[in-house]
Residue frames as a rotation matrix with the C-alpha (Angstrom) as fourth column:
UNK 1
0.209 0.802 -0.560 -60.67
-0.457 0.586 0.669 -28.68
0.864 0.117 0.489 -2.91
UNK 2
-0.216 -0.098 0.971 -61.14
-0.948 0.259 -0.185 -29.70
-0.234 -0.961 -0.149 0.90
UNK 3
0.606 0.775 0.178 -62.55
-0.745 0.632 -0.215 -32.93
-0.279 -0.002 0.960 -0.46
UNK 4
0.053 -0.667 -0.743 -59.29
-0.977 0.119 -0.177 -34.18
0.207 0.735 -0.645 -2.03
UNK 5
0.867 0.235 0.440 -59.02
-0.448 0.754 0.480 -37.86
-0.219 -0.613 0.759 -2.11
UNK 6
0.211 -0.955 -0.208 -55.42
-0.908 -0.271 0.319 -38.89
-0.361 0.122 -0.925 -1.53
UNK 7
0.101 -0.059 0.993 -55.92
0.078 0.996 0.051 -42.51
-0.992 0.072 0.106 -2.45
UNK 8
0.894 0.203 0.400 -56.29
0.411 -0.013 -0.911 -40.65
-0.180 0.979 -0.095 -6.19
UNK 9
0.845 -0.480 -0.237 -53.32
-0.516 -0.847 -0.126 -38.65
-0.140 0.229 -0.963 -6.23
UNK 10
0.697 -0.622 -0.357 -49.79
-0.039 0.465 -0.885 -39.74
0.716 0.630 0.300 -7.85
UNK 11
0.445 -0.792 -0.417 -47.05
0.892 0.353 0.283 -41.33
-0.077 -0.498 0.864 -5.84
UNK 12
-0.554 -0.786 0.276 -44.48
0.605 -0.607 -0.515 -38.28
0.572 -0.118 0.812 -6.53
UNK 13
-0.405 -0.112 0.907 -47.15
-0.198 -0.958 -0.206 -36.02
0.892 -0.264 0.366 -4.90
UNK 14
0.933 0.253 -0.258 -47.99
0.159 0.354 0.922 -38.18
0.324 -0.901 0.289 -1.83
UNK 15
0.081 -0.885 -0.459 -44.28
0.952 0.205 -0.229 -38.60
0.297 -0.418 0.859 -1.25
UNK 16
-0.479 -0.596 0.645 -43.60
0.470 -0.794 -0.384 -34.70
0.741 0.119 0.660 -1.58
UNK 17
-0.102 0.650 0.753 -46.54
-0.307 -0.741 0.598 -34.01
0.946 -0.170 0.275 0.26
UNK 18
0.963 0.205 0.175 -46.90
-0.266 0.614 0.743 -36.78
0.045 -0.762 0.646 3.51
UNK 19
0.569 -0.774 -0.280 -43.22
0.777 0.617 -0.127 -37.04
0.270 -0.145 0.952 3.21
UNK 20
-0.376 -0.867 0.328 -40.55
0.859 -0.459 -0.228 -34.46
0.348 0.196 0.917 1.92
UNK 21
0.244 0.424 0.872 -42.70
-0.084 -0.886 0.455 -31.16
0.966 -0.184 -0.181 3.03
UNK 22
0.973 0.150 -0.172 -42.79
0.166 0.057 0.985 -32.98
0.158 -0.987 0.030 7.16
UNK 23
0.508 -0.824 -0.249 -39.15
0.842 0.537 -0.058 -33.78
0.181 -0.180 0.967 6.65
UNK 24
-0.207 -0.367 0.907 -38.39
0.693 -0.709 -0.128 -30.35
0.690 0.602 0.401 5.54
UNK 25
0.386 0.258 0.886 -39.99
-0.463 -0.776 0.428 -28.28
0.798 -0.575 -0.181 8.20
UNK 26
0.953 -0.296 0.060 -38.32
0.002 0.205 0.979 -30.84
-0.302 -0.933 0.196 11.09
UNK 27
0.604 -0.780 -0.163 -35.25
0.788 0.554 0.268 -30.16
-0.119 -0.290 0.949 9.71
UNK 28
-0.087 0.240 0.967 -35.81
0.165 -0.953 0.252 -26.55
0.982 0.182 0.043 9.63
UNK 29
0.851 0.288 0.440 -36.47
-0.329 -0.362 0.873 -26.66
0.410 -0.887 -0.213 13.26
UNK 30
0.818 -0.571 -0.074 -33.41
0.356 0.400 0.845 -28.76
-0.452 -0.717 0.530 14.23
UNK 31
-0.209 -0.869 0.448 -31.46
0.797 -0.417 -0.437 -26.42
0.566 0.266 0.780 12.36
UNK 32
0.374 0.054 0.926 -32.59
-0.636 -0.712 0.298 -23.47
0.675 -0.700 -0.232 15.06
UNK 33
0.998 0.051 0.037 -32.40
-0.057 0.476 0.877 -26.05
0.027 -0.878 0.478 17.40
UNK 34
-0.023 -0.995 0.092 -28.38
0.980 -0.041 -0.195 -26.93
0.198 0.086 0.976 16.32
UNK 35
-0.168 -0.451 0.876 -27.93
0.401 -0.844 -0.358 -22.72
0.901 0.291 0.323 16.32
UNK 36
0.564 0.127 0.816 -29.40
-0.613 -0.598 0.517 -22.13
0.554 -0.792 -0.259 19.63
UNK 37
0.814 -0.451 -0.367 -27.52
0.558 0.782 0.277 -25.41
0.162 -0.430 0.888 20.85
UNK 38
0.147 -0.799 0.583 -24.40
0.926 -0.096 -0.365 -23.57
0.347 0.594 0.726 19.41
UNK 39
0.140 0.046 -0.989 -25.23
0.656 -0.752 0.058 -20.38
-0.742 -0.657 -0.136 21.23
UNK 40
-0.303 -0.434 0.848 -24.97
0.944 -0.258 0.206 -18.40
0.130 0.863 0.488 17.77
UNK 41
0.934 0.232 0.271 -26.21
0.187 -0.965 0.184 -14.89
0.304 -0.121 -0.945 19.65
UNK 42
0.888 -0.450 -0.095 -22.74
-0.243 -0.634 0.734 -14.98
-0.391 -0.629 -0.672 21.33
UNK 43
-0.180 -0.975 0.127 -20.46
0.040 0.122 0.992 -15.69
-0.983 0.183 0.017 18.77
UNK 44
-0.565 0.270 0.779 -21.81
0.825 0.192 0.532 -15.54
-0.006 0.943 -0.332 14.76
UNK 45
-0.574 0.459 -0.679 -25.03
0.471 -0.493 -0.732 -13.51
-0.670 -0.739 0.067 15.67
UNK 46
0.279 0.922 -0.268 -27.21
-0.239 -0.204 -0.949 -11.36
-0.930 0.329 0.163 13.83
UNK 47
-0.459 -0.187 -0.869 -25.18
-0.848 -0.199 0.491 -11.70
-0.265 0.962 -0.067 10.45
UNK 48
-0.965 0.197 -0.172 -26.04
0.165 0.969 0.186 -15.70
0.203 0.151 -0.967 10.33
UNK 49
-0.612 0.786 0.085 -29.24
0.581 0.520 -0.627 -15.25
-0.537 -0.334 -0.775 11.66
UNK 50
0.053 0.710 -0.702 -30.51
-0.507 -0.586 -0.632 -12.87
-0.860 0.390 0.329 8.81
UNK 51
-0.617 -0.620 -0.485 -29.12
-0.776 0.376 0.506 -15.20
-0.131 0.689 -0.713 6.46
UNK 52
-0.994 0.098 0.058 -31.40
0.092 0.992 -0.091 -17.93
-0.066 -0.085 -0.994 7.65
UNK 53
-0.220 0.935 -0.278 -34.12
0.212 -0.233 -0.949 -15.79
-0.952 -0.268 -0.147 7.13
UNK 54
-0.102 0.113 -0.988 -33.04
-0.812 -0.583 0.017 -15.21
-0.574 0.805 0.151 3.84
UNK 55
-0.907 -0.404 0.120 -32.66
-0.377 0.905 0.196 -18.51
-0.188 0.132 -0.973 3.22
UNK 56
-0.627 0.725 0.285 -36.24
0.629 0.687 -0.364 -19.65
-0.460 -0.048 -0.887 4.30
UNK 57
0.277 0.805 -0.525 -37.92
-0.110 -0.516 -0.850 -16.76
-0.955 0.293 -0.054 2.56
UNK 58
-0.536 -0.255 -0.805 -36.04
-0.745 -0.306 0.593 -17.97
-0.398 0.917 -0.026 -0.78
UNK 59
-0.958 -0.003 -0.287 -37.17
-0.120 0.913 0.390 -21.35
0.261 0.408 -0.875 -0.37
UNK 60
-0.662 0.735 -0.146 -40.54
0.189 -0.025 -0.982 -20.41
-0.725 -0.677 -0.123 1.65
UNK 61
-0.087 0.693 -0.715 -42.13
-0.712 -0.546 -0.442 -18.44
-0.697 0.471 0.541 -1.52
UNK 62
-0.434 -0.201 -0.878 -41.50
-0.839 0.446 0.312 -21.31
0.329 0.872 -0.362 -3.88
UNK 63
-0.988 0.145 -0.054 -42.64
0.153 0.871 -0.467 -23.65
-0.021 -0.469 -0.883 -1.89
UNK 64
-0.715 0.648 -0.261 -45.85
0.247 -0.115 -0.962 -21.69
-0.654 -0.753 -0.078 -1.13
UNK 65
-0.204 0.628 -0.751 -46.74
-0.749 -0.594 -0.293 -21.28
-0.630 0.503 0.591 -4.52
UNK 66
-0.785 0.016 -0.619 -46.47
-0.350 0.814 0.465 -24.89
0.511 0.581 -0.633 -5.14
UNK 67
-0.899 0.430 -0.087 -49.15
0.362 0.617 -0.699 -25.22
-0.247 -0.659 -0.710 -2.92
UNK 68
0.045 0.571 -0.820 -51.51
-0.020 -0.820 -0.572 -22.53
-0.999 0.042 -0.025 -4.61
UNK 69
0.206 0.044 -0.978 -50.30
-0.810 -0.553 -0.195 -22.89
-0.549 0.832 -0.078 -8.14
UNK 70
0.932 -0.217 0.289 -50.12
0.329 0.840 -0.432 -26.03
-0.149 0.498 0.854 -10.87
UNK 71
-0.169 -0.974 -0.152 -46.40
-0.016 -0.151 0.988 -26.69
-0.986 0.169 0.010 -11.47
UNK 72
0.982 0.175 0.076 -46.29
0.078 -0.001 -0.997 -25.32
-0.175 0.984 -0.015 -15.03
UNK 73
0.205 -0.926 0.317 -42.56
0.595 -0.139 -0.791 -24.36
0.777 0.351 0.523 -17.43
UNK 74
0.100 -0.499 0.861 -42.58
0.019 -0.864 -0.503 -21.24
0.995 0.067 -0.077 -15.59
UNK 75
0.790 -0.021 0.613 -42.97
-0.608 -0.154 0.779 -22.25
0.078 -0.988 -0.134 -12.01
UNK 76
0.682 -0.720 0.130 -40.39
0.640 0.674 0.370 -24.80
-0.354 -0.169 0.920 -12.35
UNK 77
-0.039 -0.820 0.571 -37.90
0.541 -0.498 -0.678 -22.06
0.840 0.282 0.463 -13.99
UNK 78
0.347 -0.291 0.892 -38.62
-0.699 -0.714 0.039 -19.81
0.625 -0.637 -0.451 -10.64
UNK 79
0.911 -0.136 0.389 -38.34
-0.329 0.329 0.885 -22.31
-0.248 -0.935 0.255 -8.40
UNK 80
0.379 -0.925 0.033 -34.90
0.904 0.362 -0.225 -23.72
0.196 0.115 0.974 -9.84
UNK 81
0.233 -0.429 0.873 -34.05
-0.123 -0.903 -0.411 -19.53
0.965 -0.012 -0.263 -9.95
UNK 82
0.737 0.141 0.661 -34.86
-0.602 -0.307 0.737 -19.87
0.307 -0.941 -0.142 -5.79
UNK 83
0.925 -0.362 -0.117 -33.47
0.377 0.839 0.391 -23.41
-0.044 -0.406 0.913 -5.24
UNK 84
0.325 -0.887 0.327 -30.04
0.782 0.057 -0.620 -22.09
0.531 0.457 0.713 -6.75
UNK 85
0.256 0.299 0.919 -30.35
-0.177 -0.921 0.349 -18.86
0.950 -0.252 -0.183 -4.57
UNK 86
0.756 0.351 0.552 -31.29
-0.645 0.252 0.722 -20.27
0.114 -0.902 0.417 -1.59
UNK 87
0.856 -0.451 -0.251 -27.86
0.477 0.504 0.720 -22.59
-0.198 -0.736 0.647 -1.65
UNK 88
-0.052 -0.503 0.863 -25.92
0.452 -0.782 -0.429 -19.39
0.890 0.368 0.269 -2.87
UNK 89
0.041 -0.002 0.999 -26.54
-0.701 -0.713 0.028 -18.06
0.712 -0.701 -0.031 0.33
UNK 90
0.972 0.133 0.196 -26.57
-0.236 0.482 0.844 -21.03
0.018 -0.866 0.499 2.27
UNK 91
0.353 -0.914 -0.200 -22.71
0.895 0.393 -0.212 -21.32
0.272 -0.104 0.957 1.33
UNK 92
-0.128 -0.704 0.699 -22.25
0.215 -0.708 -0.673 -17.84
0.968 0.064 0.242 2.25
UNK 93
0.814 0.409 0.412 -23.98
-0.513 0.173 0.841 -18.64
0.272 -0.896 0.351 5.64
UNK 94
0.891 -0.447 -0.073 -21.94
0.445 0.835 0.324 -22.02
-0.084 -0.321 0.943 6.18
UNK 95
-0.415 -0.879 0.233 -18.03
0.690 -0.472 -0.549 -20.07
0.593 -0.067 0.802 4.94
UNK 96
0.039 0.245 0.969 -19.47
-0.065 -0.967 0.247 -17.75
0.997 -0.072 -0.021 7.55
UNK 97
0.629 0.358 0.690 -20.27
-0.731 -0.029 0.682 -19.24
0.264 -0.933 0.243 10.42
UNK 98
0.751 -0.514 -0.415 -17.32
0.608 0.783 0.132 -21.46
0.257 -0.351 0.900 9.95
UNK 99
-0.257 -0.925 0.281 -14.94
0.420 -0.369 -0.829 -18.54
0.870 -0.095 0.483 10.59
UNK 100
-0.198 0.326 0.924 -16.86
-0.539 -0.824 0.176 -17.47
0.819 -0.463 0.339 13.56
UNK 101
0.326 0.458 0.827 -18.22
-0.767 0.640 -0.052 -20.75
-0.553 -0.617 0.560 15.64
UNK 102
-0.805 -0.337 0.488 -17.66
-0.304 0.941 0.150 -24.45
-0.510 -0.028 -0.860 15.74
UNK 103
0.061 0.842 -0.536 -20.10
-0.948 0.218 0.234 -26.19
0.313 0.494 0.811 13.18
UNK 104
-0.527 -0.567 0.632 -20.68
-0.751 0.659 -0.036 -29.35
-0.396 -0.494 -0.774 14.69
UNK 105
-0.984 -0.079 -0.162 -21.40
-0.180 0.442 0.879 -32.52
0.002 0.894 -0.449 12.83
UNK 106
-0.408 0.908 -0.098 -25.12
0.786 0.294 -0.543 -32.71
-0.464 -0.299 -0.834 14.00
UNK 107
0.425 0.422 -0.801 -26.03
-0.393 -0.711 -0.583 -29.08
-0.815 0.563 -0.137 12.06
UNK 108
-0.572 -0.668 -0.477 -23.84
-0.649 0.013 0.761 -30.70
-0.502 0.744 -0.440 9.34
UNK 109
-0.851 0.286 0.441 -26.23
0.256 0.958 -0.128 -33.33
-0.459 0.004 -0.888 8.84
UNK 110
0.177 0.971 0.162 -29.39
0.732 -0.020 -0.682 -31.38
-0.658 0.239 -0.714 9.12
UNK 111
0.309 0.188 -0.932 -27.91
-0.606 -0.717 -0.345 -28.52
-0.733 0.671 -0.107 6.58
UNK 112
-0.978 -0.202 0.049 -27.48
-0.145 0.829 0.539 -31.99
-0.150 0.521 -0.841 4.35
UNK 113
-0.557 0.830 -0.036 -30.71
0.732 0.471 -0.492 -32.24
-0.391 -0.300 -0.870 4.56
UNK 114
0.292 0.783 -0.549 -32.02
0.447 -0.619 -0.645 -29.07
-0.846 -0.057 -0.531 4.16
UNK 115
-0.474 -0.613 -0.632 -29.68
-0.372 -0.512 0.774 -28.60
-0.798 0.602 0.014 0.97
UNK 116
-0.954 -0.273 0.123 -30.88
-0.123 0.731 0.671 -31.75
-0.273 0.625 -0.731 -0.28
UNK 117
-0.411 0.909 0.075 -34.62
0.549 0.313 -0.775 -31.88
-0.727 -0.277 -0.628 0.32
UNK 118
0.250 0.203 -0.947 -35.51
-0.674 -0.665 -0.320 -28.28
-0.695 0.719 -0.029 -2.03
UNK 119
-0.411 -0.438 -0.800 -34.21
-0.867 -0.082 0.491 -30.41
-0.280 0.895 -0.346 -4.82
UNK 120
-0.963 0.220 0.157 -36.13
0.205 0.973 -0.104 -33.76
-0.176 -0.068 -0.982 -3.82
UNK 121
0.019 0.970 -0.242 -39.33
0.471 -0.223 -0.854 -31.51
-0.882 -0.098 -0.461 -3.76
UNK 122
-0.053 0.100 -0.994 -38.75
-0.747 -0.664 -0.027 -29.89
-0.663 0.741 0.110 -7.45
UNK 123
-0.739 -0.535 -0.409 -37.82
-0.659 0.700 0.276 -33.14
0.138 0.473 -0.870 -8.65
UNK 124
-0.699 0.667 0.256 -40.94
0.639 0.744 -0.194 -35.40
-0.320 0.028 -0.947 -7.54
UNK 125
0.202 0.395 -0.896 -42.68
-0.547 -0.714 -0.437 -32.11
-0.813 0.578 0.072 -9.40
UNK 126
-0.385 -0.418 -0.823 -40.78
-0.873 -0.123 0.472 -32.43
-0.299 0.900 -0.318 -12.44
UNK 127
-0.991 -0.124 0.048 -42.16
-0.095 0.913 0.398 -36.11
-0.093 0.390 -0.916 -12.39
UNK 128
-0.516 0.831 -0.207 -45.67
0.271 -0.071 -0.960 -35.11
-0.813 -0.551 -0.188 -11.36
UNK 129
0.526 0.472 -0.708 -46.19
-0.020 -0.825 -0.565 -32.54
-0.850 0.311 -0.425 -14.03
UNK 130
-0.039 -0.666 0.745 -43.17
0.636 0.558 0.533 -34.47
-0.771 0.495 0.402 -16.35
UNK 131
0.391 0.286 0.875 -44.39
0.919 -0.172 -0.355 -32.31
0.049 0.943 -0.330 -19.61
UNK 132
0.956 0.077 0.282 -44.23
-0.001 -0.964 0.267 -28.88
0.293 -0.255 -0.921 -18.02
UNK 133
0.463 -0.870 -0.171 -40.68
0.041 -0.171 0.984 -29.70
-0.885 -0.463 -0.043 -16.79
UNK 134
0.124 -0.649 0.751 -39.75
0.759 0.549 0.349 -30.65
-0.639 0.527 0.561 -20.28
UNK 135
0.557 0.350 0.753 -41.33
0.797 -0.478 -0.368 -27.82
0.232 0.806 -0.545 -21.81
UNK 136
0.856 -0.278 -0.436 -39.30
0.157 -0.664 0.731 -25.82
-0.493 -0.694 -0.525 -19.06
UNK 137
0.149 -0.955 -0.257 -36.14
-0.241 -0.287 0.927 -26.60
-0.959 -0.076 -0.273 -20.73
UNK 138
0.001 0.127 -0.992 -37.59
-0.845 -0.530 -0.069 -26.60
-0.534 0.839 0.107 -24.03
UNK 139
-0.962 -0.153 0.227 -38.13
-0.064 0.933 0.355 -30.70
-0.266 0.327 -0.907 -24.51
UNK 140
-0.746 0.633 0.210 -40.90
0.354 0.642 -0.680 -32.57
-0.565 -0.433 -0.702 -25.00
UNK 141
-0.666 0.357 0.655 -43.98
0.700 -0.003 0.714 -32.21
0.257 0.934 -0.248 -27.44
UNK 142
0.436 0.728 -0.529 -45.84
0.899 -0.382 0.215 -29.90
-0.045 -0.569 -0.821 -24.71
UNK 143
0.199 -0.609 0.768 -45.69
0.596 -0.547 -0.588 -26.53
0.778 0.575 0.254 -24.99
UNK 144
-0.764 -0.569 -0.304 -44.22
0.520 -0.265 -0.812 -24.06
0.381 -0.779 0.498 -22.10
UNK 145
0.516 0.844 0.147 -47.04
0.463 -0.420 0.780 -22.61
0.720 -0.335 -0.608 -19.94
UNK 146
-0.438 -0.860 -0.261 -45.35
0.782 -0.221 -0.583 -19.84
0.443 -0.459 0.770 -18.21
UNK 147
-0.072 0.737 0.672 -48.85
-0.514 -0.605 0.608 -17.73
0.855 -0.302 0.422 -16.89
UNK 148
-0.917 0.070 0.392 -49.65
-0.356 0.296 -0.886 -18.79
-0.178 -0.952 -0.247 -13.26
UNK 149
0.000 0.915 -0.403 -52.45
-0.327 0.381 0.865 -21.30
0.945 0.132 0.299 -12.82
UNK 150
-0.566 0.055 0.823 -54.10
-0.795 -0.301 -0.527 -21.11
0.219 -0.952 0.213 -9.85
UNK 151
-0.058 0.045 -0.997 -54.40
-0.216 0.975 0.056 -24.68
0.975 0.219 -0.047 -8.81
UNK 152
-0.253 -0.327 0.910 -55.28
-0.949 -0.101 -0.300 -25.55
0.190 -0.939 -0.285 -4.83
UNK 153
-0.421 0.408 -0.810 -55.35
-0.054 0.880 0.471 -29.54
0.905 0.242 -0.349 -5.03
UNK 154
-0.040 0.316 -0.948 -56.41
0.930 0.359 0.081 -29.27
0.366 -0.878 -0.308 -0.75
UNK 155
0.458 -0.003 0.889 -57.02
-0.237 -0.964 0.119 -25.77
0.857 -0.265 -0.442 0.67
UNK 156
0.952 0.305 -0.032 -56.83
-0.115 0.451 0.885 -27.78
0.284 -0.839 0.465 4.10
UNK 157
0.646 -0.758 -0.089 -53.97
0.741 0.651 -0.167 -29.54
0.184 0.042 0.982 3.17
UNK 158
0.220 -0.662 0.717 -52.09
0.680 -0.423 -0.599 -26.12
0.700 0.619 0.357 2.33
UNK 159
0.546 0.051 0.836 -52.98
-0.339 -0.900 0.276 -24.35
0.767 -0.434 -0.474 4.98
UNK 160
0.949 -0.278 -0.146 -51.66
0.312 0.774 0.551 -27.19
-0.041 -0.569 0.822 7.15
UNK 161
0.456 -0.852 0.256 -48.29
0.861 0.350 -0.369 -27.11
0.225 0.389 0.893 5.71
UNK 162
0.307 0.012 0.952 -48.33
0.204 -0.978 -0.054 -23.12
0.930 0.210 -0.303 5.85
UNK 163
0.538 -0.154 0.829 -48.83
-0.618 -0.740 0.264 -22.89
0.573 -0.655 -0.493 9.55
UNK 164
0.785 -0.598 -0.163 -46.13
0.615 0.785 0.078 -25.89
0.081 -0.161 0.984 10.32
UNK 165
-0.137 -0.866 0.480 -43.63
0.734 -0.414 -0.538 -23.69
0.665 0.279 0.693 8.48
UNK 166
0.540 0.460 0.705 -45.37
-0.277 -0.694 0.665 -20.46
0.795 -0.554 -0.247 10.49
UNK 167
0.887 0.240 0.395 -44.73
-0.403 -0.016 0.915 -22.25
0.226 -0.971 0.083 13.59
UNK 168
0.906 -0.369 0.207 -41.97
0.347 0.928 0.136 -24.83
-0.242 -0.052 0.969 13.28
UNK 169
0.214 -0.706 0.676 -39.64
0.968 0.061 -0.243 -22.62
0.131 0.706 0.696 11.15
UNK 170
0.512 0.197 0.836 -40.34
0.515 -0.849 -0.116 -18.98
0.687 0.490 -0.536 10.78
UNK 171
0.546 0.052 0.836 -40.92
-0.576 -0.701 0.420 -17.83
0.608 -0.711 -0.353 14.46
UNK 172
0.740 -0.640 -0.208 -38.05
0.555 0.405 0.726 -19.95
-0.381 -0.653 0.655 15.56
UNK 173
0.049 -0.904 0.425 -35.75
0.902 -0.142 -0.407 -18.14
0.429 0.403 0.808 13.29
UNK 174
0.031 -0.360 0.932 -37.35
0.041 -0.931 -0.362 -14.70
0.999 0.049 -0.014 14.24
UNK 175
0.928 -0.370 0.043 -37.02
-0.151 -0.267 0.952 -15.30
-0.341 -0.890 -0.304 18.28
UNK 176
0.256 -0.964 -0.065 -33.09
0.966 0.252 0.063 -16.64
-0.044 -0.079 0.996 16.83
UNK 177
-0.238 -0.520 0.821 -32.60
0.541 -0.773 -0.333 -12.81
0.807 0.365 0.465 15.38
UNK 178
0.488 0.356 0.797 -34.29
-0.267 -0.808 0.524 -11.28
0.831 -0.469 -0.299 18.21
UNK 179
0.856 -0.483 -0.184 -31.55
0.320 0.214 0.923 -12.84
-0.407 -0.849 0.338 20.68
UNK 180
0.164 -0.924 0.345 -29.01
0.960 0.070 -0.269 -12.20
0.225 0.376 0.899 18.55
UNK 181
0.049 -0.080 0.996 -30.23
0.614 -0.784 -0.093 -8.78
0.788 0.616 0.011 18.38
UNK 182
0.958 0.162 0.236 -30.55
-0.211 -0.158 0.965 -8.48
0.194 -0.974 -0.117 22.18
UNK 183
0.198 -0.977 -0.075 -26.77
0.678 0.082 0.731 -9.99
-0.708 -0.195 0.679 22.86
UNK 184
0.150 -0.621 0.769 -25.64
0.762 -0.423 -0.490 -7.83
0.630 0.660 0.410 20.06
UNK 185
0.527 0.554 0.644 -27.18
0.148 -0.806 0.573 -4.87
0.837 -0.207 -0.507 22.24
UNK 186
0.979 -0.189 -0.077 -25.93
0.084 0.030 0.996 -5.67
-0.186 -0.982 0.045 25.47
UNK 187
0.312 -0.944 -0.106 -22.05
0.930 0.281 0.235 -5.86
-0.192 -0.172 0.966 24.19
């Protein structure tokens, strides 16, 4: 619904939406920005920088299907499946790239951030949609809805967010691999 009026819509999903989503994609970019600072084609390289693609494509598909789908039991069980993923690999990134390059305390910050945020956005869910979270873990008097429900509260809105991440996130990470993969080349 292009028509959405946000003056109706619940505090947890203004915040997640006009808040935690902007935060999230600028702190996605100043984490390229910290790696290209850091020069990570000539010293880490491609291994770290497929990582961060894995990373945003664990946390990219959740995300994108909270924009497309009502948070029911069963989206909140995938997305916790991703969220947990997505910092399963981000410690095997970070004990990586600390034996390889200087992490300096400015990428430390924003991968604070980006650890913390995936869990601030499931969480003003879980409060949004409160039943469905309970039913997720088997509380509450609602029962578990675990079929996809195609739910677009702003088409606008989504597509917004979509090509932020597109632009802001993605195709910084894939020019990061495609230097890496160029300095890899050249040695």
């Amino acid at each position: 619904m292009d028509d959405t009026d946000y003056r109706a819509m619940s505090a947890p999903y203004l915040v997640l939406g006009f808040v935690v989503l902007p935060l999230w994609i600028a702190a996605g970019l100043a984490d390229y920005l910290c790696h290209r600072a850091a020069r990570i084609s000539q010293n880490s390289g491609t291994a770290e920088s497929v990582l961060h693609l894995i990373q945003f494509l664990l946390i990219g598909l959740p995300v994108s299907l909270a924009l497309i789908l009502r948070a029911n039991a069963g989206f909140f069980l995938l997305a916790g499946l991703f969220i947990l993923l997505h910092h399963l690999v981000a410690y095997v990134d970070v004990r990586y790239a600390d034996t390889t390059r200087k992490i300096a305390p400015r990428e430390q910050m924003v991968h604070s951030c980006l650890e913390i945020l995936p869990i601030a956005a499931l969480l003003l869910l879980a409060v949004a949609q409160w039943d469905q979270a309970l039913a997720a873990v088997g509380l509450g008097a609602e029962a578990p809805v675990f079929k996809p429900q195609v739910y677009v509260m702003s088409a606008v809105y989504a597509a917004v967010i979509l090509a932020a991440a597109l632009l802001f996130n993605l195709l910084p990470y894939l020019e990061e691999l495609t230097r890496c993969l160029r300095a890899r080349n050249k040695t």
